[in-house]
C-alpha positions as CSV (number, residue, x, y, z in Angstrom):
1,X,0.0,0.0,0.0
2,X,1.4,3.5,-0.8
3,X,2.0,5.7,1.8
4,X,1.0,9.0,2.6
5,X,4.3,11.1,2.4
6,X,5.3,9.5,-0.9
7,X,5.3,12.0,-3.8
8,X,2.0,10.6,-5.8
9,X,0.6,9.0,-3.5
10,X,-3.4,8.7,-2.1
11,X,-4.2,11.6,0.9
12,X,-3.7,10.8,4.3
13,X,-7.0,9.4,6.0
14,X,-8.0,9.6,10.0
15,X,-7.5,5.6,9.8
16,X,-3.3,6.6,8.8
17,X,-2.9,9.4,11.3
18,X,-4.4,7.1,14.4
19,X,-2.0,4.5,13.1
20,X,0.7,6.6,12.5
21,X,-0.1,8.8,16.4
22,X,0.0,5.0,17.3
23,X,-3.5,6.3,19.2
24,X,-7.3,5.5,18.2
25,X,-9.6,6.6,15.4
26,X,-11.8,8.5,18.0
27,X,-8.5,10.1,20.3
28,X,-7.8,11.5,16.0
29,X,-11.2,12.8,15.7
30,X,-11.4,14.3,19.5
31,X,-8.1,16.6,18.6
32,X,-9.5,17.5,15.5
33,X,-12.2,19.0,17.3
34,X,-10.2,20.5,19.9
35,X,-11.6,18.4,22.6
36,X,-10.3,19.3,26.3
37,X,-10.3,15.4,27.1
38,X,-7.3,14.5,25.2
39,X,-3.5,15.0,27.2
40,X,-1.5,17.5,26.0
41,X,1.5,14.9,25.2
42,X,-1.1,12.7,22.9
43,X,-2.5,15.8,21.5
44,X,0.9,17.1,20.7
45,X,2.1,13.7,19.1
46,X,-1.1,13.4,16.9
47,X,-1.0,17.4,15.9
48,X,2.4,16.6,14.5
49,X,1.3,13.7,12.7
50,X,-1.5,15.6,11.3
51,X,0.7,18.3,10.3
52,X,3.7,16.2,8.4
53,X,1.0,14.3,6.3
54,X,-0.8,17.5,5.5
55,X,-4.4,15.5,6.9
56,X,-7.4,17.7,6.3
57,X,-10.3,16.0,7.0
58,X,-13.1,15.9,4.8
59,X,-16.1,17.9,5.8
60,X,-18.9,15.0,4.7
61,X,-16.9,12.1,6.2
62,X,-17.1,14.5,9.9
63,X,-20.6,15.2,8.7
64,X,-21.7,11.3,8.2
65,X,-19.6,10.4,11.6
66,X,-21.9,13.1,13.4
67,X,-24.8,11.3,11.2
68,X,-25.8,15.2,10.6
69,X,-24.3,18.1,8.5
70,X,-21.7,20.6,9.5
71,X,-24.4,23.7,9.1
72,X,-26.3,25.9,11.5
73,X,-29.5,26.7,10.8
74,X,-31.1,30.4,11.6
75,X,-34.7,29.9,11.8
76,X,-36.3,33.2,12.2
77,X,-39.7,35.0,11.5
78,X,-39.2,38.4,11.9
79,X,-40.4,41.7,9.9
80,X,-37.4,43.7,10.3
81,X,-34.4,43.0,7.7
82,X,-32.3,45.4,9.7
83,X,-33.0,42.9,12.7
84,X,-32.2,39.7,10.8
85,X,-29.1,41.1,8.9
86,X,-27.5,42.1,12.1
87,X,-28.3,38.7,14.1
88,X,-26.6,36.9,11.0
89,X,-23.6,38.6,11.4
90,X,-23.4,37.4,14.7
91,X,-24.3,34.2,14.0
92,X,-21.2,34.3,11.5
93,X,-18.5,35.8,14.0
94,X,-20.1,33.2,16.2
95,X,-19.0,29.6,13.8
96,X,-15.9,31.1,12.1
97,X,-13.1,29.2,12.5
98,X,-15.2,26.4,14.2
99,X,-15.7,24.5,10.6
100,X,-19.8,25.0,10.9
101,X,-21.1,27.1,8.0
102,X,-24.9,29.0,8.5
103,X,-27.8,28.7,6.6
104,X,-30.9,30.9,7.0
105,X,-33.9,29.8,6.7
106,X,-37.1,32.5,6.8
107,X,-40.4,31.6,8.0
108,X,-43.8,32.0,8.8
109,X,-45.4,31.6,12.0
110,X,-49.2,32.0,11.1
111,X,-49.1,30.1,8.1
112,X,-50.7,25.9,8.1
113,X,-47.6,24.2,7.1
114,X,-45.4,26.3,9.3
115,X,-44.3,23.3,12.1
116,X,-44.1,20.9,8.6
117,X,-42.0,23.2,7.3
118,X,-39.7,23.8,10.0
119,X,-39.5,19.8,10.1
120,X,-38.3,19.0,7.1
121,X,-35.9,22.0,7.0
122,X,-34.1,20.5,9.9
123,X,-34.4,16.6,8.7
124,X,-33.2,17.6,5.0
125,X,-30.2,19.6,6.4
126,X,-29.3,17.1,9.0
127,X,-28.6,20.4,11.1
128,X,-25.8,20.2,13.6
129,X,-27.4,23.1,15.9
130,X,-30.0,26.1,15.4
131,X,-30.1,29.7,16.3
132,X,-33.7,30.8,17.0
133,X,-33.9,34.7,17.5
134,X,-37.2,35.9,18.4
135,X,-40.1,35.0,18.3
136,X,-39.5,31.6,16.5
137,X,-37.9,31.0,19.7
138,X,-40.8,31.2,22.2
139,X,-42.8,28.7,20.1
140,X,-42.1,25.3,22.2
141,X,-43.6,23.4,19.3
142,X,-40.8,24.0,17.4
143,X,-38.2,23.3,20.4
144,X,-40.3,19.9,20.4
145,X,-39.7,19.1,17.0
146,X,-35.4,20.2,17.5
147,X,-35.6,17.7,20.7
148,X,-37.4,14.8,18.4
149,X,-34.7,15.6,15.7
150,X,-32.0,15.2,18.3
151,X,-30.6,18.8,16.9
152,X,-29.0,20.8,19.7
153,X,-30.8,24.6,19.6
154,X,-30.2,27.8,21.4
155,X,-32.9,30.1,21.9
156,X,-33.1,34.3,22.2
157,X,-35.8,35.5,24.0
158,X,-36.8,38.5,26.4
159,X,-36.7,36.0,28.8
160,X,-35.3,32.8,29.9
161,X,-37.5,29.9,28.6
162,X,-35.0,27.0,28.7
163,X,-32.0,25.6,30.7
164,X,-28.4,28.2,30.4
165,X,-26.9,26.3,27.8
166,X,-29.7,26.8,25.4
167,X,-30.7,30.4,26.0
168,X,-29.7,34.1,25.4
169,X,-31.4,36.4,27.6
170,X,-31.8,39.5,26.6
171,X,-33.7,41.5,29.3
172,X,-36.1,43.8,27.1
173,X,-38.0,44.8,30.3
174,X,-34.8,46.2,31.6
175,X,-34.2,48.6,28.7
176,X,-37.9,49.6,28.2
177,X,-38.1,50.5,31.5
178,X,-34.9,53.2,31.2
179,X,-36.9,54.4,28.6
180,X,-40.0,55.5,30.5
181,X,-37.2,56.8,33.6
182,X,-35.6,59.1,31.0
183,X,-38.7,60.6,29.2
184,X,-40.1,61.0,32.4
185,X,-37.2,62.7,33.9
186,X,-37.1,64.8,31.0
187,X,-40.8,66.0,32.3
188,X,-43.0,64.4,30.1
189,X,-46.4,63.3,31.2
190,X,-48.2,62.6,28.5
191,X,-46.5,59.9,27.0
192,X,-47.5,57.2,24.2
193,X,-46.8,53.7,23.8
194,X,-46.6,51.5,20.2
195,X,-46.1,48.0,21.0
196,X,-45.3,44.9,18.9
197,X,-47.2,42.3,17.5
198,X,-48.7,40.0,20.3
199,X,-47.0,37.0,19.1
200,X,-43.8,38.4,20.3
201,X,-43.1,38.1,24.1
202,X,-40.3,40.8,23.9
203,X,-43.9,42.9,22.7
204,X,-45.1,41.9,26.1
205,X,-41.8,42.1,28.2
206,X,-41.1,46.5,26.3
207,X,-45.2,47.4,27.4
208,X,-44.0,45.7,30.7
209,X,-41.3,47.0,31.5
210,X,-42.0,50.4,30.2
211,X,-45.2,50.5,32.5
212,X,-43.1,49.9,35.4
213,X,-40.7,52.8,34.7
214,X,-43.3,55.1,34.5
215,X,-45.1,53.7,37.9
216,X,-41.4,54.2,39.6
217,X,-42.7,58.7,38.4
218,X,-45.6,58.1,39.6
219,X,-47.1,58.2,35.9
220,X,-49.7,55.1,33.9
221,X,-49.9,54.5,30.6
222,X,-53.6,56.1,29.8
223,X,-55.7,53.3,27.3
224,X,-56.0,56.2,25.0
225,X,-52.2,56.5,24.1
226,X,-51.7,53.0,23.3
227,X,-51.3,51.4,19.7
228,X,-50.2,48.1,18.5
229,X,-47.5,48.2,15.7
230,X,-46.0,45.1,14.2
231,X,-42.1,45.7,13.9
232,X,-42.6,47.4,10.6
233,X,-41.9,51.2,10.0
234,X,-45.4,51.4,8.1
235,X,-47.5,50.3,11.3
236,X,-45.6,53.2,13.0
237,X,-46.8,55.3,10.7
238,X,-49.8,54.3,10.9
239,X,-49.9,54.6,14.6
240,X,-48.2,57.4,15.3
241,X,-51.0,59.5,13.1
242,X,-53.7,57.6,15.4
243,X,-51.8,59.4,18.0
244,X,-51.0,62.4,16.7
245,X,-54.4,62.8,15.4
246,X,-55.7,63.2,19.3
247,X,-57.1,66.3,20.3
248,X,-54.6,66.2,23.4
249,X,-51.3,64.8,21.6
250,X,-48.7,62.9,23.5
251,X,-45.7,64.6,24.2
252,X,-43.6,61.5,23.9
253,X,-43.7,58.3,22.1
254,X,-42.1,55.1,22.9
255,X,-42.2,52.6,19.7
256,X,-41.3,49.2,20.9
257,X,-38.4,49.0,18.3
258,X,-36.8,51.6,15.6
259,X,-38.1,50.2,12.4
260,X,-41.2,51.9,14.1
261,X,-39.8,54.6,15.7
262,X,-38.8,55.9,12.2
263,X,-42.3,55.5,11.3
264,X,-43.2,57.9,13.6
265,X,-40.8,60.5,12.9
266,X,-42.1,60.6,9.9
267,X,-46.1,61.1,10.9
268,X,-44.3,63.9,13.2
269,X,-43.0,65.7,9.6
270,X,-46.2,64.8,7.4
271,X,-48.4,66.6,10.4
272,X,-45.3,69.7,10.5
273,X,-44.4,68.7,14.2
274,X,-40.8,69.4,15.3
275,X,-38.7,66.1,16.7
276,X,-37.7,66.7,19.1
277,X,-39.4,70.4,20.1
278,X,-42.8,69.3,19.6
279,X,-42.5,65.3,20.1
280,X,-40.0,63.6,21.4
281,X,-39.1,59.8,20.4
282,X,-37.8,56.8,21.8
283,X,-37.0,53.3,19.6
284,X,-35.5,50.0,20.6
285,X,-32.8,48.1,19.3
286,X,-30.3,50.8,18.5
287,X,-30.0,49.5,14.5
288,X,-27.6,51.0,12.8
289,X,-29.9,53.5,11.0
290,X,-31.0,54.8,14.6
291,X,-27.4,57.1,14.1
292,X,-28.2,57.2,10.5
293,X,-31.7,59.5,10.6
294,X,-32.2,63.4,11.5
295,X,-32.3,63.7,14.2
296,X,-30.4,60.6,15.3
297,X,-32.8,58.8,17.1
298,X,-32.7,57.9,21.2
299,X,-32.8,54.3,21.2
300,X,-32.6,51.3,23.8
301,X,-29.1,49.3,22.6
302,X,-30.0,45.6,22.1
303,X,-26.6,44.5,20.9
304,X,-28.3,42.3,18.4
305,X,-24.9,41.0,16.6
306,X,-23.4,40.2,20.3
307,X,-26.5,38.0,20.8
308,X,-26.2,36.3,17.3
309,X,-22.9,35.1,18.0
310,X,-23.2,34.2,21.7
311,X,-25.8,32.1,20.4
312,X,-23.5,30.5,17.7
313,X,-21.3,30.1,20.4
314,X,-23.3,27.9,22.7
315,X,-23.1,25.6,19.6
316,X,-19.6,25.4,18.6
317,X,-18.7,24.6,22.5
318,X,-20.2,21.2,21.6
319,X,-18.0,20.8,19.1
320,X,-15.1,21.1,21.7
321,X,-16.7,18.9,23.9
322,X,-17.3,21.7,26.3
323,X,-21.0,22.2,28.2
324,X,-22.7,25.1,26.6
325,X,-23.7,26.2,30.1
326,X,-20.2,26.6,31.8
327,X,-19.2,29.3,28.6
328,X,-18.2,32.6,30.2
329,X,-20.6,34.9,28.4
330,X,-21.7,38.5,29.4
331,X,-25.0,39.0,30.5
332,X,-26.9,41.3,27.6
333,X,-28.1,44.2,29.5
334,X,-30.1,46.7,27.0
335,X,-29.0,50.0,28.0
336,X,-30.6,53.6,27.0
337,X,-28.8,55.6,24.0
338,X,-29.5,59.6,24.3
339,X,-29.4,61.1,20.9
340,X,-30.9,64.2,19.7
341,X,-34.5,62.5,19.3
342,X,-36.0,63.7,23.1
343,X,-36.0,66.5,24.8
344,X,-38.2,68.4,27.6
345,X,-41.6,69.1,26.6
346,X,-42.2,72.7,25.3
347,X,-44.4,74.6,28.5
């Protein structure tokens, strides 16, 4: 049989390096994937094997021995592309280098194949892990379809809905409640609220959260100065000029992210209302065009593409062999961004 090294001759396969390392198949495979459970002195003799015979191991061969695919799937149904591009970046930073590659895959929650769909995504791909942002992540008939599939999952939600090593947390109350503090320091009393769609819990955990910073001023959110939204900057539009269109105007308006917080800056212009003189505006997410629109808008920060690849992270861990739980992660903490979109409330 030709050898390896020999000028011509057939690539190295695991089978040569664990005979060559004078170690097993599975020891070969473990250092491949930087498993902590191999010694330093085997890892160092099997690293140089590797490296004199030039081994590169074949992506379908690790794929078959997982009996699933070397992707990560990023299931998501969400109506802002600023939203999705971001948490796919993250997702990206997250599996570079790890030998995982991404694939997206858009959905739709409220449509009759949607759990069929979902299904045979993950059994075609034979998915090594999957990303769920929001709010395909707070449907637990899709986690019961990832645990039936075997397919290790990490979830980003509002709030925690699973065990550490399969969750993000990213604390929306938090953030929408130093919203309410700061237009409420700023003196406003009078201020509106446009949520999210009801099928998102971070919809839920913002009106929360935003209610309980304005209790803390002794302030409610009146009936009358609420409007459901759906992520989208036309449903801000479209409830902003509900707003607007009051008799007795708000003040202020909170929009439960900035796709819709645009939309209201623009009702303020179509109705010749000064941002931030005559209304002053609050968004959540801090997207890049937050910084990008006049006046820059105040925002609460949800570092979207830090969440993306802690997720992504959670999932290459396995791949080392490491417990997704014990990774040394920051806790995402959504924090307030003052810009030139608020301002005290003309007497």
């Amino acid at each position: 049989m030709n050898e390896p090294t020999k000028a011509g001759a057939r690539p190295a396969t695991i089978n040569d390096i664990a005979r060559l390392a004078r170690v097993s198949k599975k020891t070969v495979s473990r250092v491949i994937n930087s498993s902590p459970s191999v010694k330093a002195e085997t890892r160092a003799r099997v690293e140089a094997v590797i490296a004199e015979h030039g081994y590169s191991p074949d992506p379908q061969a690790r794929g078959l021995a997982f009996r699933r695919s070397f992707l990560v799937g990023m299931i998501y149904d969400n109506p802002s592309p600023n939203y999705v591009v971001n948490m796919q970046q993250g997702v990206l930073d997250g599996v570079r280098g790890s030998g995982l590659e991404l694939v997206v895959y858009p959905c739709d929650r409220a449509s009759p194949t949607f759990l069929d769909d979902v299904r045979g995504f993950v059994v075609r791909q034979k998915l090594f892990g999957v990303v769920m942002p929001p709010s395909v992540s707070e449907d637990e008939r899709v986690v019961e379809i990832l645990k039936a599939a075997d397919c290790p999952y990490v979830r980003i939600a509002s709030v925690s809905l699973d065990d550490a090593g399969g969750m993000v947390v990213t604390h929306d109350s938090r953030g929408a409640a130093r919203a309410a503090r700061h237009l409420a320091e700023l003196g406003h009393r009078r201020i509106a609220f446009i949520s999210g769609p009801d099928s998102f819990r971070s919809s839920h955990e913002r009106g929360r959260g935003f209610r309980d910073g304005l209790a803390e001023h002794g302030l409610i959110l009146a009936p009358d100065l609420v409007r459901q939204g759906a992520y989208t900057f036309e449903s801000g539009v479209e409830a902003a000029h509900a707003l607007l269109g009051q008799p007795d105007r708000p003040t202020a308006i909170f929009a439960g992210n900035d796709e819709m917080a645009i939309g209201v800056m623009k009702a303020a212009r179509d109705r010749g209302l000064d941002v931030p003189g005559d209304l002053s505006i609050v968004g959540f997410d801090d997207l890049p065009m937050a910084s990008r629109v006049w006046p820059n808008l105040t925002t609460v920060r949800l570092p979207i593409r830090d969440m993306g690849r802690m997720a992504a992270e959670k999932l290459t861990a396995r791949l080392r062999g490491l417990d997704p739980a014990d990774l040394d992660q920051p806790t995402v903490d959504p924090q307030l961004v003052e810009r030139e979109s608020t301002a005290p409330p003309r007497m």
